[in-house]
NUGU-222924 format. One record per residue (C-alpha): residue number from 1; x, y, z; chain. Coordinates in pm, whole numbers. Layout:
SITE	NUM	X	Y	Z	A
...
//
This chain:
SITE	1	-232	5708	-320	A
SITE	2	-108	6060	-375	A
SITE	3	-141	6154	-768	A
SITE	4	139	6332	-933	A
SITE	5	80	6662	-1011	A
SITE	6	90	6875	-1370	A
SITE	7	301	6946	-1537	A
SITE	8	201	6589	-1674	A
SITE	9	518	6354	-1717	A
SITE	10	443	6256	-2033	A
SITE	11	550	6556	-2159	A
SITE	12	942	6499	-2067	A
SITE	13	1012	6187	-2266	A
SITE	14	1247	6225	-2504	A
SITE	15	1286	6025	-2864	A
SITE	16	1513	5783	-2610	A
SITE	17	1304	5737	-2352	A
SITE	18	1038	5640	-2595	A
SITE	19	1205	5391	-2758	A
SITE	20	1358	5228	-2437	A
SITE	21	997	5262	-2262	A
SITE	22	1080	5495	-2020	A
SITE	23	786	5517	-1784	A
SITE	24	757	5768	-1545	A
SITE	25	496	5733	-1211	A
SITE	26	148	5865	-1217	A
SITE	27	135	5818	-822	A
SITE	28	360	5913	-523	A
SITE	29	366	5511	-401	A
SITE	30	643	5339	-147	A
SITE	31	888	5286	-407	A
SITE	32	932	5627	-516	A
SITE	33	952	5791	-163	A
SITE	34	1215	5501	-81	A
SITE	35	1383	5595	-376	A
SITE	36	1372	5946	-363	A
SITE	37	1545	5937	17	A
SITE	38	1810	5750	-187	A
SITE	39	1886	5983	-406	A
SITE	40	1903	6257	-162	A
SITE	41	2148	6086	26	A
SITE	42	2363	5949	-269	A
SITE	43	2226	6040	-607	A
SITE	44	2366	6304	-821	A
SITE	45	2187	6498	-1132	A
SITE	46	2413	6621	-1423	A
SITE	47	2332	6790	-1744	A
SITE	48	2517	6837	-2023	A
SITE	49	2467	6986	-2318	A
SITE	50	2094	7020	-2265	A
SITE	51	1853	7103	-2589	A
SITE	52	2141	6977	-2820	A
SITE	53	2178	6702	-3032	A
SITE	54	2435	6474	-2843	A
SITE	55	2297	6602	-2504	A
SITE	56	2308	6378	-2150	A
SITE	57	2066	6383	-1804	A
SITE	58	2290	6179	-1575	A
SITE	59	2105	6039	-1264	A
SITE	60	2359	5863	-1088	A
SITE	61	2398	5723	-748	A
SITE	62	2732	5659	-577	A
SITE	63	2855	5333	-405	A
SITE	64	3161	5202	-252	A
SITE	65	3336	4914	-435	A
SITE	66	3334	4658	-400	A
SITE	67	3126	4593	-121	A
SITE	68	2848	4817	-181	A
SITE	69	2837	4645	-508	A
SITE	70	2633	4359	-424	A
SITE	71	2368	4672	-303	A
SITE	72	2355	4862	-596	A
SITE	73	2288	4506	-807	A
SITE	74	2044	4351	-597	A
SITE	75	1883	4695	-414	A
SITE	76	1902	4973	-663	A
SITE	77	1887	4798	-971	A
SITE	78	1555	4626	-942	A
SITE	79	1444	4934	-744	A
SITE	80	1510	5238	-1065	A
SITE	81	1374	4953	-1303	A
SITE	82	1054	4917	-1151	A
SITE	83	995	5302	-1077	A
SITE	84	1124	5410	-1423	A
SITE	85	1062	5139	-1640	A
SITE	86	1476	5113	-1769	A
SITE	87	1734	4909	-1646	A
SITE	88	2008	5135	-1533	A
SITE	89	2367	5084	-1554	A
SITE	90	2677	5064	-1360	A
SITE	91	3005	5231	-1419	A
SITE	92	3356	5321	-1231	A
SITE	93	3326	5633	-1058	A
SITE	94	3737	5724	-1073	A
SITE	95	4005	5530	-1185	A
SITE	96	4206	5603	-863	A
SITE	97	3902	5531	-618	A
SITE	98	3724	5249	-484	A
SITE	99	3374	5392	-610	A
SITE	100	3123	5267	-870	A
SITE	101	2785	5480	-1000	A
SITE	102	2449	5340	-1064	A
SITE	103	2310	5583	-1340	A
SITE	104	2002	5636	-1595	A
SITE	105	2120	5863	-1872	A
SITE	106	1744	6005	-1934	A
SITE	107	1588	6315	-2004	A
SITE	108	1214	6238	-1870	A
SITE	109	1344	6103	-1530	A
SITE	110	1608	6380	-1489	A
SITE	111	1306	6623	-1558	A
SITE	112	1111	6482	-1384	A
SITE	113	1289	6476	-1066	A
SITE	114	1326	6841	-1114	A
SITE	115	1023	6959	-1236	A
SITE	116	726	6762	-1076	A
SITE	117	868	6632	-781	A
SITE	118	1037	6956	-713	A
SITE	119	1406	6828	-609	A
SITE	120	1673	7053	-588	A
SITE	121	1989	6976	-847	A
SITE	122	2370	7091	-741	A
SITE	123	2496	7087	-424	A
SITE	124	2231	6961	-123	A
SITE	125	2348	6857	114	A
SITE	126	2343	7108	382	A
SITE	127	1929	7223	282	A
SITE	128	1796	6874	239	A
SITE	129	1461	6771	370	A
SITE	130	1212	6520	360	A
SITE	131	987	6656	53	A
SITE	132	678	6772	79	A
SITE	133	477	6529	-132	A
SITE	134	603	6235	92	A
SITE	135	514	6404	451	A
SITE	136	159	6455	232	A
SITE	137	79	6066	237	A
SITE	138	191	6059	616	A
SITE	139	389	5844	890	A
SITE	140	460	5556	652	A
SITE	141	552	5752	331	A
SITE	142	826	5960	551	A
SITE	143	979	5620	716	A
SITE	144	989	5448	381	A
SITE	145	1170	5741	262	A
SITE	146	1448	5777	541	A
SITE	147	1465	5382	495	A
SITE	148	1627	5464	116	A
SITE	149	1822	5782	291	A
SITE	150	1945	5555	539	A
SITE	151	2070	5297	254	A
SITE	152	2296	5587	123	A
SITE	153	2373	5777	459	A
SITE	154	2310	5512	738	A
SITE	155	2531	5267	898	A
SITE	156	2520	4983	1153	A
SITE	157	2793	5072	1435	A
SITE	158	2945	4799	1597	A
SITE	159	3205	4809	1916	A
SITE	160	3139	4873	2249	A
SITE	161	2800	5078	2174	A
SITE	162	2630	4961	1854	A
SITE	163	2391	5159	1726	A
SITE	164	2203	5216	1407	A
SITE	165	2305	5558	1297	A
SITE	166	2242	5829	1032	A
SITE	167	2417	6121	944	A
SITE	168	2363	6438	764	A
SITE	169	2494	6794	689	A
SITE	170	2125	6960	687	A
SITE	171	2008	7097	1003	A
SITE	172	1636	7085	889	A
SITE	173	1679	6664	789	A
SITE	174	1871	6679	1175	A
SITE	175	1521	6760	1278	A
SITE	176	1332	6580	1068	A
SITE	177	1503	6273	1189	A
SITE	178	1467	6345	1560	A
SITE	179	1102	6426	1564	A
SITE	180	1048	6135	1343	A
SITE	181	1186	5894	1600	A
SITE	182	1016	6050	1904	A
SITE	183	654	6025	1726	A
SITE	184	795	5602	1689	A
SITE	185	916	5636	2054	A
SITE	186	1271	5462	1934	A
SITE	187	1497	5549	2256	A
SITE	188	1785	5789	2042	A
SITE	189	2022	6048	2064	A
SITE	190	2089	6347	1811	A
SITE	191	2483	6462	1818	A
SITE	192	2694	6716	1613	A
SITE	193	2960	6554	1463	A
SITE	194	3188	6895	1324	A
SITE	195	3170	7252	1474	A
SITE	196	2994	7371	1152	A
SITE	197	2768	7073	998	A
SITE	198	2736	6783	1036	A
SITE	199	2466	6588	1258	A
SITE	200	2393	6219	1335	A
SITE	201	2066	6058	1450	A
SITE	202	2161	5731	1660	A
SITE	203	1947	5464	1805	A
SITE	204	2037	5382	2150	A
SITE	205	2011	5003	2313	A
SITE	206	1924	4657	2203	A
SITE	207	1488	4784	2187	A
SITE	208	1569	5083	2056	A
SITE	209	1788	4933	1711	A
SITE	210	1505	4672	1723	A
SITE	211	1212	4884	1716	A
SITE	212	1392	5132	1439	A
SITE	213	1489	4846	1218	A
SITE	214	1130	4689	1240	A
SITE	215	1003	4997	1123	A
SITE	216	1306	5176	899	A
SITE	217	1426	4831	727	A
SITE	218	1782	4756	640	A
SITE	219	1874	4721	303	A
SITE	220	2220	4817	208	A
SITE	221	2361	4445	271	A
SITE	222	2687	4582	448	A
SITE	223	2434	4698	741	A
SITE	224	2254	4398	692	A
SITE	225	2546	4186	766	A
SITE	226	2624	4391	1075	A
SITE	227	2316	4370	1183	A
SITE	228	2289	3994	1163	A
SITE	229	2635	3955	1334	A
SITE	230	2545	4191	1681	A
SITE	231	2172	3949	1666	A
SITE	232	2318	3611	1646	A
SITE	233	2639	3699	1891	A
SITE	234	2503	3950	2097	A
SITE	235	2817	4159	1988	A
SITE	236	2978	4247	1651	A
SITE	237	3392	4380	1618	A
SITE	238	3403	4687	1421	A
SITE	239	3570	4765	1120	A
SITE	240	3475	4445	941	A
SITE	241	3396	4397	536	A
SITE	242	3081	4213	391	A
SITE	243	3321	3898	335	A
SITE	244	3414	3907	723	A
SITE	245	3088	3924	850	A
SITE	246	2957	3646	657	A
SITE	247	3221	3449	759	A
SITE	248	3156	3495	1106	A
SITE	249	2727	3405	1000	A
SITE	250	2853	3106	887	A
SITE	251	2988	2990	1193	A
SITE	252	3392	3138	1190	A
SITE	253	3432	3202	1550	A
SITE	254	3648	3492	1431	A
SITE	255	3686	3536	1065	A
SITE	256	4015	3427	918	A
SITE	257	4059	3729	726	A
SITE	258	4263	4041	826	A
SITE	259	4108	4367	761	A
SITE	260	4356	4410	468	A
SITE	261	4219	4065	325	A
SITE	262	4137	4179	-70	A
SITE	263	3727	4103	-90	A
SITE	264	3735	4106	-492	A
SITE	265	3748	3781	-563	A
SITE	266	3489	3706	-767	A
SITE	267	3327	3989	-852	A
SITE	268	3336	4185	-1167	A
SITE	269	3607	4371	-1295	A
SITE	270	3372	4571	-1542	A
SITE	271	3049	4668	-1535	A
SITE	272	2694	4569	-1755	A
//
């Protein structure tokens, strides 16, 4: 294991995070580099107020509702509580959109982000890269870290040419990802998806999505459930929810749902 470096992050706990037993990691370990490729493709740092009295450190990661939901409460949510040490919580993201956050309102793990692991806050999306400290602890570290970036930017793509894919706005990450999958020898193509930005890694043939997903796991459940469909039938119609493809797992021939069939039933209508 790779220890964290000064400053210590003991010193970024805050009365709160000290009475909720915020605990921040002493080593760079799997967990953290899969979460930290999560929050580079979906998190979101905000601070308000900071120094004062009534002052917030908003880590918050973005998900679609609701079928993203079942990812952030059975993915991310045991996930930040074992890195951190604090259950996080879940929230509406707009009133007028189908979006949901997964947030810790702390001090220590917003600084700590910041400070020690040295992550950039604001806007990111066009200079990300796979952080230094995670390409320190080698091959493994940097595919369980595009395994979380592929949670929040990654997709299974069914139709006529399925494909795992993953997309991005930073030229460097473009790279990053297409060097990464010729030193695992995963048969792939890189594409540019606008005349500006925008660039997408994608896997190409049946060994090629196996080989990546042996080695860069699934675990949103929406590419899970894609995935499964394309094994078991050798073919998977696009455009379907999480509610359609487990109907067709559990043995629909086509699912009996249109593709404006609501998928709500059942799940919360507020958040813990």
């Amino acid at each position: 294991m790779v220890e964290i470096s000064q400053p210590s992050p003991g010193s970024f706990l805050s009365n709160s995070d000290k009475h909720r037993g915020t605990r921040l990691p002493l080593t760079i370990d799997d967990d953290l580099c899969l979460e930290t490729g999560i929050d580079l493709g979906d998190g979101t740092h905000v601070v308000f107020k900071p120094g004062m009295r009534h002052s917030s450190y908003i880590y918050s990661i973005s998900q679609h509702y609701p079928d993203e939901w079942f990812g952030g409460r059975f993915v991310l949510y045991p996930l930040l509580s074992n890195v951190y040490g604090i259950s996080p919580r879940f929230r509406r993201s707009s009133p007028r959109r189908n979006g949901i956050c997964v947030y810790l309102n702390s001090r220590a793990v917003l600084l700590f982000k910041c400070r020690t692991l040295g992550l950039s806050t604001g806007e990111r999306s066009r200079s990300v890269s796979i952080p230094s400290f995670i390409k320190t602890r080698g091959r493994d570290s940097v595919l369980r870290f595009l395994e979380g970036f592929q949670y929040a930017d990654g997709s299974f793509v069914c139709g006529n040419s399925p494909c795992v894919r993953i997309t991005t706005s930073s030229w460097r990450l473009a790279r990053e990802l297409d060097a990464t999958a010729d030193e695992i020898s995963v048969s792939h193509s890189m594409s540019r998806d606008h005349p500006t930005t925008g660039f997408s890694l994608r896997t190409t043939g049946e060994k090629g999505i196996r080989q990546w997903v042996r080695l860069v796991h699934l675990l949103n459940p929406v590419h899970i459930s894609k995935f499964l469909v394309w094994n078991r039938l050798s073919e998977c119609p696009p455009r379907l929810f999480l509610r359609q493809c487990v109907g067709l797992l559990l043995g629909d021939v086509f699912p009996s749902l249109s593709l404006d069939t609501p998928i709500t039933q059942g799940l919360p209508e507020t958040f813990p």
